[in-house]
C-alpha positions in Angstrom: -43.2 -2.2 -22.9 -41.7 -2.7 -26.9 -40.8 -6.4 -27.0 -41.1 -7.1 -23.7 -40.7 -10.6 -22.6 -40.5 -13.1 -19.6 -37.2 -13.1 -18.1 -35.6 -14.5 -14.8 -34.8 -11.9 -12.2 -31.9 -13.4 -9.9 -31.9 -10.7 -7.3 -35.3 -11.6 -6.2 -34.4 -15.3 -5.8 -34.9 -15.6 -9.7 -38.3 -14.9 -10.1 -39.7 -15.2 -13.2 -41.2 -11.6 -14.3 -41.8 -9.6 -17.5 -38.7 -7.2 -18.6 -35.5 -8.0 -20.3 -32.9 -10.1 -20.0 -29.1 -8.6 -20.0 -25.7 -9.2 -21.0 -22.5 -7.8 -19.5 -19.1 -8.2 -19.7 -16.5 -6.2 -17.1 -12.8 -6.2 -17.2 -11.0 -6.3 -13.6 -7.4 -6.0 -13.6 -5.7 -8.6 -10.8 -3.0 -6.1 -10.7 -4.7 -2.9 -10.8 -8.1 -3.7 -9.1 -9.9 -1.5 -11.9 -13.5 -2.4 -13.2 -13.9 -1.3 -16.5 -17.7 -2.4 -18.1 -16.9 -3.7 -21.5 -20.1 -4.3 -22.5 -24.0 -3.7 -20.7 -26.2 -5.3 -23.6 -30.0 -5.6 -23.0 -32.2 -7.8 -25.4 -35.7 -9.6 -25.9 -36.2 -12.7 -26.9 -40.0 -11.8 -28.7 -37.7 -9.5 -30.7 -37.7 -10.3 -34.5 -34.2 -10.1 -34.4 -33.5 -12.5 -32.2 -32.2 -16.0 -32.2 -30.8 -17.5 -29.0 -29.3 -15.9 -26.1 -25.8 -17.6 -27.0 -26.2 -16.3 -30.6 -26.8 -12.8 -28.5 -23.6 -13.1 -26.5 -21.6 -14.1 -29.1 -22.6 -11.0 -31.2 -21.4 -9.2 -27.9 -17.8 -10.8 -27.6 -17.4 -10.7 -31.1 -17.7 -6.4 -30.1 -15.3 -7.2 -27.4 -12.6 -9.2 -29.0 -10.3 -6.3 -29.0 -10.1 -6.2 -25.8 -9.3 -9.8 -25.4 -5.9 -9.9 -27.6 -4.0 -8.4 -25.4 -0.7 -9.4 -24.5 -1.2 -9.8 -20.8 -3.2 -12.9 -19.6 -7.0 -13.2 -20.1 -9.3 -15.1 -18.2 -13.1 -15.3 -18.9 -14.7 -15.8 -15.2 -18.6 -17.0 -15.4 -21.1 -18.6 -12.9 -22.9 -21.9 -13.2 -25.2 -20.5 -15.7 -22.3 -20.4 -18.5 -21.6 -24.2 -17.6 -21.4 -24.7 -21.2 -19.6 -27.0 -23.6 -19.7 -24.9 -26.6 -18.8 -21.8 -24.7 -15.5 -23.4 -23.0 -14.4 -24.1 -27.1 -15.2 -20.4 -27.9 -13.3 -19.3 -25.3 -10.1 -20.9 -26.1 -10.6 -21.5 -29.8 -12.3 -18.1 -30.7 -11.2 -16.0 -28.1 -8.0 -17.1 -27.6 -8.2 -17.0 -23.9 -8.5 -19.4 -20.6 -12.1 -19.9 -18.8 -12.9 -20.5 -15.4 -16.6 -21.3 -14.9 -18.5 -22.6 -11.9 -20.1 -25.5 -12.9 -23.2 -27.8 -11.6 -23.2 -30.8 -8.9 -26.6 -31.5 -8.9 -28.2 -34.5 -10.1 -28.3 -33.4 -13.7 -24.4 -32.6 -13.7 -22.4 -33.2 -16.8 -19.9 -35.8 -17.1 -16.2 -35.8 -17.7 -13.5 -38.5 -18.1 -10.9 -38.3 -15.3 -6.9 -38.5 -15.9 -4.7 -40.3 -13.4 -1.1 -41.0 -14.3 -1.9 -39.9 -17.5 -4.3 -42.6 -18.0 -7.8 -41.4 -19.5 -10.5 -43.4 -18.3 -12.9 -44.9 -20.4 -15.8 -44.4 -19.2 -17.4 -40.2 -17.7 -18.7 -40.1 -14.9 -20.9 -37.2 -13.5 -19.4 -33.8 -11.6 -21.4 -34.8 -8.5 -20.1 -38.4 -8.4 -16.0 -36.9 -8.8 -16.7 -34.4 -6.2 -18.1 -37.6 -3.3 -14.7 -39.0 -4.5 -12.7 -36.5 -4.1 -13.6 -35.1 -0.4 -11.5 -37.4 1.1 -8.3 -36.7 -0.3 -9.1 -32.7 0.0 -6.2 -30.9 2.0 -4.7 -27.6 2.5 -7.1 -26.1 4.5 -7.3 -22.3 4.8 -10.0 -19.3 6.4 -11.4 -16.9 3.7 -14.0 -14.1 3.4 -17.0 -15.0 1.9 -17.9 -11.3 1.3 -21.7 -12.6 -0.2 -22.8 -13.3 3.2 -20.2 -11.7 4.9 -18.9 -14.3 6.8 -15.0 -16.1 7.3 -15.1 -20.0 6.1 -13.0 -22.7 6.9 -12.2 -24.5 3.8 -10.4 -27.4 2.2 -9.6 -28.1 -1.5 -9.1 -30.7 -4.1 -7.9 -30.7 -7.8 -8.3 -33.3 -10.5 -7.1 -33.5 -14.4 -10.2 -34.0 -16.7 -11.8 -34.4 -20.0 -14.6 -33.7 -21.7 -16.5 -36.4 -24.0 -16.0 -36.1 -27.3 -12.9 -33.1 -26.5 -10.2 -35.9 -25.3 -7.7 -33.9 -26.8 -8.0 -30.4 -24.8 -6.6 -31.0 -21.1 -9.0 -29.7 -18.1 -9.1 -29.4 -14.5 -11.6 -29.3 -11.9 -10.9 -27.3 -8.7 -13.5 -28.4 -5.7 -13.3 -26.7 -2.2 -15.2 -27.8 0.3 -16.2 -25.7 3.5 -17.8 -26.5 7.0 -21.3 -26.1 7.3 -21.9 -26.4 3.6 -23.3 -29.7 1.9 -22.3 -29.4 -1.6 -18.4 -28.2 -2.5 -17.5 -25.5 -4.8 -16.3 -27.1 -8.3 -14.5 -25.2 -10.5 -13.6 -26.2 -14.2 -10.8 -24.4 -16.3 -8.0 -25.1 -19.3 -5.4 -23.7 -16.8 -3.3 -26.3 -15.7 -3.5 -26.7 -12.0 -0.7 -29.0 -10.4 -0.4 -28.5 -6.9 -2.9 -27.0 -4.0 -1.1 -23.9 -3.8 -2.4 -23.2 -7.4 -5.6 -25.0 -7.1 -5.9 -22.1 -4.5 -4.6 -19.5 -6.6 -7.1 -20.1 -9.3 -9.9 -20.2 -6.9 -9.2 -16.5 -5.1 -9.1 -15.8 -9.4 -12.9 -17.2 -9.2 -13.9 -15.0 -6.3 -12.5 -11.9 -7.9 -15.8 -12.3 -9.7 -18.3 -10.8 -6.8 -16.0 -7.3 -7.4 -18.0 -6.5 -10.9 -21.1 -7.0 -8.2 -20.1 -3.8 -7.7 -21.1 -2.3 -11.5 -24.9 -4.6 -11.0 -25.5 -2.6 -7.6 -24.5 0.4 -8.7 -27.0 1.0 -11.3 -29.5 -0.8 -9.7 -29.2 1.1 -6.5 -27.7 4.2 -7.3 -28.5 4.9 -11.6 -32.3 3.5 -11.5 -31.8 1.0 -13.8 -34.8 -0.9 -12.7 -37.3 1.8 -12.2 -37.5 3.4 -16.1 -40.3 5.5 -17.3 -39.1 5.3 -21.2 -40.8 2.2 -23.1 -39.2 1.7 -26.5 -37.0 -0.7 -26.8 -33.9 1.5 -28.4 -34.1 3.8 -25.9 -34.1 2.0 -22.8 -30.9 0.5 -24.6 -29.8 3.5 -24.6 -30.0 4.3 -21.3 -28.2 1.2 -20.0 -25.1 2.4 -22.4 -25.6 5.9 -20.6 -25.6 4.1 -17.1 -22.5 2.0 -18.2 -20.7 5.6 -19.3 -21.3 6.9 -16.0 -20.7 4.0 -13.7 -17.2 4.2 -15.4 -16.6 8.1 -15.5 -17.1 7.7 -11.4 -14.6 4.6 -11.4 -12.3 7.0 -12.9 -12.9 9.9 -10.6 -12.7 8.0 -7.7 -9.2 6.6 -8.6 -7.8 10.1 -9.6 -9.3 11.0 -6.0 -7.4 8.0 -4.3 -4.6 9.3 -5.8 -4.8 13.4 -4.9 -5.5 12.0 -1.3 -2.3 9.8 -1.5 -0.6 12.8 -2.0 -1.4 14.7 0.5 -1.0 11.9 3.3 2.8 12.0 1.6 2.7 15.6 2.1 1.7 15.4 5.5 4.0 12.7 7.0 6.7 15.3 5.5 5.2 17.9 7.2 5.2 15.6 10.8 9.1 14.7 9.7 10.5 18.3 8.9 7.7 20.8 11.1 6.9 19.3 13.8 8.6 20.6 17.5 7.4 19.4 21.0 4.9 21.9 22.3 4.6 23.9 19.6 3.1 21.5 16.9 -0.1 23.6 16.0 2.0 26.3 14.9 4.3 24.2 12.9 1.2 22.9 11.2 0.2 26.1 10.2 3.6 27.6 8.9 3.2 24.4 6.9 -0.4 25.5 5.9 0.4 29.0 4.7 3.5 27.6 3.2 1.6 24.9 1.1 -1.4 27.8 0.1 1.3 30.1 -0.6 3.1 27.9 -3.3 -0.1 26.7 -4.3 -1.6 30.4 -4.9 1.2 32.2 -4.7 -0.3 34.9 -2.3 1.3 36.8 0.0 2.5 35.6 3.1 0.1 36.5 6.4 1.1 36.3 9.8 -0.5 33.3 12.1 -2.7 34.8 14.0 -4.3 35.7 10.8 -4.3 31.9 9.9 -5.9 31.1 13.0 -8.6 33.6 13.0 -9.5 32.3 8.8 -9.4 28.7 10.1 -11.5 29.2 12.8 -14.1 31.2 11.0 -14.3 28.4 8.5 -14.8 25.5 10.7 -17.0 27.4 12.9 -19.4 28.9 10.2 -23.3 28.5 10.5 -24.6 25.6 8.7 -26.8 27.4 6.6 -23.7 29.8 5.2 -21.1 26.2 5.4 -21.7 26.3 1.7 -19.5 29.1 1.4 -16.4 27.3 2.3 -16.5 25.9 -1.7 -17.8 28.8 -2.8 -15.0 30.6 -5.4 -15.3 34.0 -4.9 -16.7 36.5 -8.2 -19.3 34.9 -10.6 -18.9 31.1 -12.4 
């Protein structure tokens, strides 16, 4: 393949194998529950072209920043693998917008100064240290759906004020649940201020909105190929990742104006159940309502039941190999 490189691939418990790594950005609306792929950008790091993967993503942003200055609120939701200084600056100094990242508690975990009666401590001390601390003083419990293993967990949560070295001035805070039958907690950093439990929940449930753009990863895996190519130059298989972003989208679309057409008919047919129906004689009600509703639709003349029932039953009694027929318009295309 043109400029093809080693990459990690984390849906084969991040192998390391030859292809190209990806970028992608996906607005979901809280409100709305839309996905809408903002960006789908594939690169390689032997290109000539190429710097850093952060130089990459930033090129992509800078695309996006549009759709960032908005006036409704904008949070930029990553995993532990943005658990980046210089990205949580860009984010609110570049972007103009809050973060929420899942950061580290391992060993290696960064360090941040804590706040307590709006006292900054002098000295940092490391993620995995705060979160031993702060397990005891974790409250509020509550059940959720992990839908990633498909399981309900019993959780509690903690929140604490931070700072990063060298950033004193910029006010953070860490969110940490903790669940039975898991070792390590949960930790969550953000610029959103987080006072009570009720919000420390709040933004968490905003951190596990994150598994819905899943959704756009399986899809094109599973459904658009994306992995199984026969094309080798690098431009084109770019190409056809934009192409599989285009379509995942177009079928969002379609699939909402669906939701919507069958919304109105379940509307139409509770009216029908409120206005039609009579004991004992309900199948006939239902289709006066039928030939009422085709007649308005189609504005064909009106045809006795009987007729009705003898069309209705030749429809849903058809052959399988003529069933076809049923969407069939009748003349040529």
């Amino acid at each position: 393949m043109q400029y093809g490189c080693s990459t990690v691939d984390g849906s084969a418990g991040h192998t390391i194998g030859r292809g190209y790594p990806t970028f992608a950005c996906i607005a979901y609306g809280l409100a709305s529950k839309t996905q809408i792929p903002l960006c789908h950008h594939l690169y390689s790091t032997v290109d000539p072209d190429f710097k850093s993967p952060w130089v990459t993503q930033q090129h992509c942003l800078g695309w996006m920043a549009p759709f960032f200055t908005s006036p409704n609120d904008r949070i930029v939701v990553a995993d532990r693998g943005e658990d980046d200084e210089k990205r949580f600056i860009y984010y609110m100094k570049e972007l103009h917008c809050s973060f929420l990242t899942r950061i580290n508690t391992g060993i290696n975990s960064r360090k941040l100064h804590l706040v307590r009666s709006g006292e900054i401590s002098d000295e940092a001390i490391s993620v995995q240290h705060i979160a031993a601390q702060m397990q005891g003083v974790a409250g509020a419990a509550r059940q959720w759906k992990n839908k990633k293993i498909q399981k309900t967990l019993h959780s509690r949560i903690a929140f604490q004020e931070v700072r990063l070295p060298g950033h004193q001035g910029i006010p953070l805070f860490l969110v940490l649940l903790y669940t039975e039958g898991f070792e390590d907690p949960i930790v969550l950093l953000s610029d959103m201020v987080v006072e009570n439990s009720e919000k420390a929940w709040e933004v968490f449930f905003w951190y596990k909105k994150r598994w819905e753009v899943e959704n756009f990863f399986r899809a094109i895996k599973q459904e658009f190929a994306a992995e199984q190519f026969l094309i080798r130059s690098f431009p084109a298989i770019r190409a056809l990742l934009f192409v599989q972003m285009l379509a995942f989208s177009l079928l969002r679309q379609m699939h909402r104006m669906a939701e919507e057409i069958f919304v109105t008919l379940l509307v139409a047919f509770k009216a029908f159940c409120f206005a039609w129906q009579r004991s004992k004689e309900s199948h006939i009600d239902l289709l006066h309502w039928i030939r009422d509703a085709w007649k308005k639709s189609r504005c064909r003349d009106t045809i006795s039941y009987r007729r009705w029932s003898r069309l209705m039953r030749k429809r849903l009694c058809m052959e399988p190999e003529k069933s076809a027929e049923i969407f069939s318009p009748p003349g040529k295309w």
